[in-house]
N, C-alpha and C positions, 0 to 999 in steps of 0.2 A: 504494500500500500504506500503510495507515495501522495504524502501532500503539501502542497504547494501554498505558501503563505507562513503566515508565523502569527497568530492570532488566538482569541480564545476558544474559536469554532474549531482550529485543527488540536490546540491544545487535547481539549474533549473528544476530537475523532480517534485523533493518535492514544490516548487512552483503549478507547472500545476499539478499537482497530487490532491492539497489542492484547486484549480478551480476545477478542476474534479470532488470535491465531497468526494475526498478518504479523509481516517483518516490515516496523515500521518506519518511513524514511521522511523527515518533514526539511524540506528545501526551500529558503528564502534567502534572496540577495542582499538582503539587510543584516550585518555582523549583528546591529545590534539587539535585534531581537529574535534571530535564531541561534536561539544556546541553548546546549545542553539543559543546564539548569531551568530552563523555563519550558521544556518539553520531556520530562523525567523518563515520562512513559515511551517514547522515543526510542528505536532500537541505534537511529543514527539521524544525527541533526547537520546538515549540509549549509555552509554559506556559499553557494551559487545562484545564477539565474538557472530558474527554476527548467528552462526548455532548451539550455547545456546540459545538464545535469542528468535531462531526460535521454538524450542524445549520446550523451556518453554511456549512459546503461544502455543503451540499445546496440549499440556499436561493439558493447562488450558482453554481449550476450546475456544481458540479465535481467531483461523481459518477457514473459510469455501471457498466454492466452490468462491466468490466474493473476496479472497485474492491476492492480484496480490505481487510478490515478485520478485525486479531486481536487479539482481548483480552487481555493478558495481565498483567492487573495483580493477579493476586491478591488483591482487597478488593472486596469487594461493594459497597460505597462507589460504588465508581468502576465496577466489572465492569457490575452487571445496570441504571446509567442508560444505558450503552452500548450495549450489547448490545440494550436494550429501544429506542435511536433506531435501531441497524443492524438491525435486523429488520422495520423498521416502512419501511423504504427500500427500495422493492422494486428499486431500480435495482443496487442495490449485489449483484455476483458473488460474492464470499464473505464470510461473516461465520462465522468461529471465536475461541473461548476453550481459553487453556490451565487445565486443574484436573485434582484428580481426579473419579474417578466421585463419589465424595461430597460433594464440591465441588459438579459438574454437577448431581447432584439437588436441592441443597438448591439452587442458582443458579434453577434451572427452576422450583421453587416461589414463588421471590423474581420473577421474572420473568415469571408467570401470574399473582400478585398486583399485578405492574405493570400491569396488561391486555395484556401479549403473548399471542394469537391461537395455537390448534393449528398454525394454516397456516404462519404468523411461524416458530414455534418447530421447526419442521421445515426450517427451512435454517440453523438453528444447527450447526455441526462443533464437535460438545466430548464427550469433550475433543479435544483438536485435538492434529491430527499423525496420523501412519503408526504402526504398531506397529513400530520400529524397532530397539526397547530400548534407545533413546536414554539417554547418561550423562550426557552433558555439556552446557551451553547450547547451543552450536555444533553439538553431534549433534541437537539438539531442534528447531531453527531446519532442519537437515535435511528433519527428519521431517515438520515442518508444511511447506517448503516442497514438498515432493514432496505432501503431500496439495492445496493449493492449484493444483499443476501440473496431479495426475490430475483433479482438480475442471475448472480450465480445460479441459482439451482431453476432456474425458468418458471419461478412462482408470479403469482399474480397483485401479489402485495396487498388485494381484497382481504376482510377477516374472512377468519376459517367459518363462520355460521351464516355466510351468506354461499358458500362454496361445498359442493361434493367432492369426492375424492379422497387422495391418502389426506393424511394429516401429521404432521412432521418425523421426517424419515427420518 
């Protein structure tokens, strides 16, 4: 799980991320607030741009289909040179950004002007997360994790008493 920013939303993802299982990598071009200390949970805390960093794991073979990669930095800056390497990565299993919808639209026009591809921009999740009515970081890191999960295992992210079927395998 790699995510991008250095904020209190990934703080709380890189938490449940490192529950989850994942190997957690949180990458932000800012020395001063990607550290160590301020992401404990963190398996490894990167001071790069975030879409070098992607670049160089890809290059070095340490991406596959089980890669899950969320944007979450709020700056276009940083968002859509991301967004536009993880998209262009077909290996990579998820690629979301957190925003709003108006964030998302104006992201997607910035990101079709990068030449990201119809086919590309169709495995983009944004904004990212479960409609949960998440309040807090901690409840947001929730919601996108549970969307990353139903994504993995091709769930529907509906609750289980509205739906037939198995029920958690």
């Amino acid at each position: 799980m790699i995510l991008a920013g250095a904020n209190d939303f990934v703080r709380a993802l890189s938490r449940l991320g490192a529950q989850l299982g994942y190997r957690v990598t949180v990458v932000d071009a800012r020395e001063t607030f990607a550290t160590a200390l301020r992401f404990p949970a963190a398996h490894e805390v990167v001071v790069d741009w975030p879409h070098r960093y992607l670049r160089a794991q890809h290059a070095g073979g340490r991406i596959d289909n089980r890669t899950v990669v969320c944007v979450l930095t709020h700056d276009s800056k940083f968002d859509v040179p991301m967004l536009a390497e993880a998209l262009r990565i077909e290996e990579i299993g998820f690629v979301g950004a957190m925003g709003s919808r108006r964030t998302h639209a104006e992201r997607l026009e910035r990101l079709v002007a990068a030449g990201v591809g119809p086919e590309q921009l169709r495995r983009l999740r944004s904004p990212l997360g479960l409609d949960l009515n998440a309040a807090t970081p901690d409840e947001t890191a929730v919601s996108i994790a549970a969307q990353v999960i139903a994504a993995a295992g091709r769930g529907s992210g509906r609750p289980l008493d509205e739906t037939d079927g198995p029920i958690h395998h």
